[in-house]
C-alpha positions as MATLAB code, in Angstrom:
seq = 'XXXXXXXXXXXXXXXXXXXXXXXXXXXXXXXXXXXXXXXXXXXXXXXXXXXXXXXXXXXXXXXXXXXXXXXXXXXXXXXXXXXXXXXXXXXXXXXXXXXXXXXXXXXXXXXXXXXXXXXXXXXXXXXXXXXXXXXXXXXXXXXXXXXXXXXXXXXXXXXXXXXXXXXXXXXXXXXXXXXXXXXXXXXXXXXXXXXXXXXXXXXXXXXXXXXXXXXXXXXXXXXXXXXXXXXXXX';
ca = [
     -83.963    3.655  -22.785;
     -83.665    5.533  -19.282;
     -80.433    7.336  -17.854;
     -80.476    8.785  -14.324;
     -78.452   11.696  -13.663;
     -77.094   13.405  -10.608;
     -78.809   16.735   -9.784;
     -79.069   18.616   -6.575;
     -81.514   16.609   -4.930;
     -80.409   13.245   -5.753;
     -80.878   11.177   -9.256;
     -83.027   12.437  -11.079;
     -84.578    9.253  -14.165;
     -84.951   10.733  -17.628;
     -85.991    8.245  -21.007;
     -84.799    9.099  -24.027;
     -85.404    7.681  -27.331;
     -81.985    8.586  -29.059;
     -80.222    5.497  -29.585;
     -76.329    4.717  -30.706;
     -76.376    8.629  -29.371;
     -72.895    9.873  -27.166;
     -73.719   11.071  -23.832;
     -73.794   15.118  -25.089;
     -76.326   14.064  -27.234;
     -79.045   12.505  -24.887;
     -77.898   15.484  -22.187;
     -78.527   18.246  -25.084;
     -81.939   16.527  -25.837;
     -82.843   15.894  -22.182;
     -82.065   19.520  -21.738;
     -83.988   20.834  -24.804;
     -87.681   18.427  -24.921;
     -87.623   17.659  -20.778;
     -85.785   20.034  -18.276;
     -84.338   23.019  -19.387;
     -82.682   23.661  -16.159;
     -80.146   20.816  -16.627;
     -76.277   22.043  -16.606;
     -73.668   20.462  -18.035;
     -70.237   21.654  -19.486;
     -69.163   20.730  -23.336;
     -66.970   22.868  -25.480;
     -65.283   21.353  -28.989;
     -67.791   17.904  -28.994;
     -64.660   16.361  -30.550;
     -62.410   15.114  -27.335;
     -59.910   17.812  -27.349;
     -61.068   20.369  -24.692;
     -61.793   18.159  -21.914;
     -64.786   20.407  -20.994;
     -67.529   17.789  -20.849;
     -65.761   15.151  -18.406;
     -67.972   13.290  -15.966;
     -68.642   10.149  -14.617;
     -70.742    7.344  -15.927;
     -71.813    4.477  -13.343;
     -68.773    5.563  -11.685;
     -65.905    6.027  -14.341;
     -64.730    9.237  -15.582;
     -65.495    9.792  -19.295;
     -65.791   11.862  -22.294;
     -69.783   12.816  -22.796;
     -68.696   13.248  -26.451;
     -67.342   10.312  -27.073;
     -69.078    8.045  -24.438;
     -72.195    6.438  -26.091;
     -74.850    5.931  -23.893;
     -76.529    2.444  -22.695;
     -79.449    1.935  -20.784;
     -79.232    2.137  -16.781;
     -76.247    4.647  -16.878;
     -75.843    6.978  -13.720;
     -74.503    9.823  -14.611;
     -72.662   12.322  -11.830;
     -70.491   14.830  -12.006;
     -66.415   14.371  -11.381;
     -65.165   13.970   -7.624;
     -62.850   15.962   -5.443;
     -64.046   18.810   -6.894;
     -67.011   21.423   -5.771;
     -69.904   20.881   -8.069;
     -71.457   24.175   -9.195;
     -74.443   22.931  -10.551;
     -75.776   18.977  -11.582;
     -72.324   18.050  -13.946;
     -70.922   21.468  -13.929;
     -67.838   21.541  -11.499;
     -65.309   24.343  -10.552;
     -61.992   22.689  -11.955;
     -59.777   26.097  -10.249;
     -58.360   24.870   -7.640;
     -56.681   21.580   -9.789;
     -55.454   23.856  -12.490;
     -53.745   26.096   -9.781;
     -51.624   22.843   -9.154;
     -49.637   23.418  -12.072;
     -48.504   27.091  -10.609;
     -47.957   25.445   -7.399;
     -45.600   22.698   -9.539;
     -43.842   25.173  -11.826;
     -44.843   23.600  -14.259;
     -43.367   25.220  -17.903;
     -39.976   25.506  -18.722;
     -38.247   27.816  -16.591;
     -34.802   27.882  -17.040;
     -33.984   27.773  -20.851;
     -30.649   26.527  -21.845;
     -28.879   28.686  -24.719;
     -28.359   27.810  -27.718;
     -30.401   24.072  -27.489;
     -33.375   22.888  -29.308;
     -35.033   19.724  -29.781;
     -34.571   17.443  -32.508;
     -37.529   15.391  -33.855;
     -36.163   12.359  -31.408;
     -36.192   15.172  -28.396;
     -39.958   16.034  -29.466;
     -40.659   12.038  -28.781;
     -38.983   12.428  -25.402;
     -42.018   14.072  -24.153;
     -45.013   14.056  -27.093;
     -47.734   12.404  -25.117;
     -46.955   14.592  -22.007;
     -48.062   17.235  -24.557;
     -51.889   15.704  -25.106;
     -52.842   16.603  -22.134;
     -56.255   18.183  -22.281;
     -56.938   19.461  -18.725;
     -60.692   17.409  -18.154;
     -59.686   16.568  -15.229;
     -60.687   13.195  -14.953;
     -57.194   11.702  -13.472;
     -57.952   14.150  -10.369;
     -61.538   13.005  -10.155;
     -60.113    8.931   -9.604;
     -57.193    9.685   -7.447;
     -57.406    8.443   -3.948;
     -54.878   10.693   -2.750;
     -56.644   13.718   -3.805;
     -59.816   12.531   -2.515;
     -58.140   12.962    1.227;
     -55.418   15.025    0.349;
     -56.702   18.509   -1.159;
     -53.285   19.781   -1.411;
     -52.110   17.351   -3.435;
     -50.530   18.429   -6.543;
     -52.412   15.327   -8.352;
     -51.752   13.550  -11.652;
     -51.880   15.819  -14.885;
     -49.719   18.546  -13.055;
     -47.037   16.109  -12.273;
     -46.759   14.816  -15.936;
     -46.555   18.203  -16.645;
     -43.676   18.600  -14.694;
     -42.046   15.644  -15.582;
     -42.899   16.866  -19.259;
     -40.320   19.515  -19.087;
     -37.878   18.027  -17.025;
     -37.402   15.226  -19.387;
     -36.786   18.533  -22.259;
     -33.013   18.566  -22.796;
     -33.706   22.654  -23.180;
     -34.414   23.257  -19.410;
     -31.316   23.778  -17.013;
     -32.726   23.589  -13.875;
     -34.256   20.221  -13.255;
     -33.068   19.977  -10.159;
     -35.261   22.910   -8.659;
     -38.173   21.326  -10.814;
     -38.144   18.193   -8.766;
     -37.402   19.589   -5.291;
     -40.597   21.410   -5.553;
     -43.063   18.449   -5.877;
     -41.556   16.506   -2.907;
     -44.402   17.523   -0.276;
     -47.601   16.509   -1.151;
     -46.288   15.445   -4.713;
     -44.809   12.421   -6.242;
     -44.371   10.535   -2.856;
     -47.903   11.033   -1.535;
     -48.766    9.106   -5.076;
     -49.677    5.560   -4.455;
     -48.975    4.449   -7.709;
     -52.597    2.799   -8.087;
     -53.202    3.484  -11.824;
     -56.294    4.932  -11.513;
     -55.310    8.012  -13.304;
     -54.051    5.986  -16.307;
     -57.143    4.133  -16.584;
     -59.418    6.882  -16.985;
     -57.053    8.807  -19.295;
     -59.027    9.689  -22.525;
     -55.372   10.238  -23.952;
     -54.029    7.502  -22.914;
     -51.401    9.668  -20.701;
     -49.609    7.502  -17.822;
     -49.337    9.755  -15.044;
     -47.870    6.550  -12.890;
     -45.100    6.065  -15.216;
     -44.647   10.062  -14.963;
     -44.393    9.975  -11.453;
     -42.153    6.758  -11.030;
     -39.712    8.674  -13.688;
     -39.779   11.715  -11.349;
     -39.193    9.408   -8.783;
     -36.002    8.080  -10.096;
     -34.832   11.717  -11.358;
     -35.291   12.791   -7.611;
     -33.109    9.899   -6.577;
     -30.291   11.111   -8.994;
     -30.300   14.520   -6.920;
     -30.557   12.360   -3.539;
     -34.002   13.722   -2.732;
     -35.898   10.259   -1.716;
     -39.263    9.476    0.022;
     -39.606   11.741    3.177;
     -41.795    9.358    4.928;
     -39.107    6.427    4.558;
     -37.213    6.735    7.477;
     -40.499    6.707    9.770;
     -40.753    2.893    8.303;
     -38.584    0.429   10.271;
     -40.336   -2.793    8.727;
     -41.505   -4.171   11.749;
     -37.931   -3.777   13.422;
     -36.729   -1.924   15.912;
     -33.449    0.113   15.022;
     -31.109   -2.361   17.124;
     -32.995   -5.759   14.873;
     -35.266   -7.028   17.488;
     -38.644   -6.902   16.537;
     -41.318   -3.881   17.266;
     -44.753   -4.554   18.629;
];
């Protein structure tokens, strides 16, 4: 069975004789009997740290959990600098969720969560960081400021928690280059390995930001093909 993985000067064809193996496996074993000076991230090898995200024939995955089939390309994530073969610098997405604000910032006294309030807001909560949402978004891919998937359903995280006060300053922050900018293609969702829906996060922030009046910047450059007194614009 071959692989071919993305190094610094191109693909790179490797055989391997593990088979059923995940992806971690074959790139430990590559790295151990062929070419030691393979890189690659992993951390728990159990799907909870998100460390060892990458793309396989052009879908983000898991290498721990993705099992490996013959022909795979295998690349490190997008929109993101590479540091070496699959090892990428994920810095500048995790800064997004300074940039958002997003915790809870403005505790309400006196009010917790009941185990229906926990619900609210659970799968927000699996989040594990790899990154893979921000390596399939199209916006990020020509937007770099872009405040991107998993930091927006962190936002929306706490400002659907009955304990924070002000979600009104929480959603007037991710207006530019935030939940707007999104196209709503479902990309993120897709590639989830937790099965988090950023979309649905962002049209929810959407329709929170519409309670407090704040609505798509861009919409009042759209006329639909009109001119402002109804004759048509061409």
């Amino acid at each position: 069975m071959k692989i071919s993985i993305k190094k610094d000067d191109g693909f790179v064809e490797y055989e391997t004789t593990l088979h059923g193996a995940t992806l971690l496996e074959v790139l430990s074993d590559i790295k151990h009997t062929k070419d030691n000076s393979l890189a690659f991230s992993s951390g728990c090898r159990s799907s909870v740290c998100g460390s060892c995200s990458m793309r396989v024939n052009e879908v983000e995955v898991l290498a721990c959990s993705y099992k490996v089939q013959d022909g795979d390309k295998v690349e490190p994530l997008k929109n993101v600098e590479v540091i070496r073969d699959l090892v990428v610098d994920m810095d500048k997405a995790y800064s997004f969720n300074q940039k958002a604000k997003a915790w809870l910032s403005r505790l309400s006294s006196g009010t917790s969560l009941n185990d229906g309030d926990a619900k609210t807001n659970a799968v927000q909560s699996d989040c594990i960081l790899c990154g893979s949402c921000y390596s399939a978004c199209p916006v990020y891919a020509v937007n770099g400021e872009f405040i991107g998937p998993f930091s927006l359903t962190r936002v929306w995280k706490y400002a659907s928690d009955k304990r924070e006060e002000n979600v009104e300053e929480k959603v007037t922050d991710i207006q530019t280059n935030g939940i707007w900018d999104c196209t709503l293609c479902g990309n993120c969702t897709v590639v989830c390995p937790q099965n988090i829906s950023s979309k649905a996060d962002i049209e929810m922030l959407r329709m929170k930001s519409a309670q407090y009046g704040l609505m798509d910047p861009n919409f009042g450059s759209f006329d639909g093909g009109f001119g402002f007194d109804g004759s048509p614009s061409f």
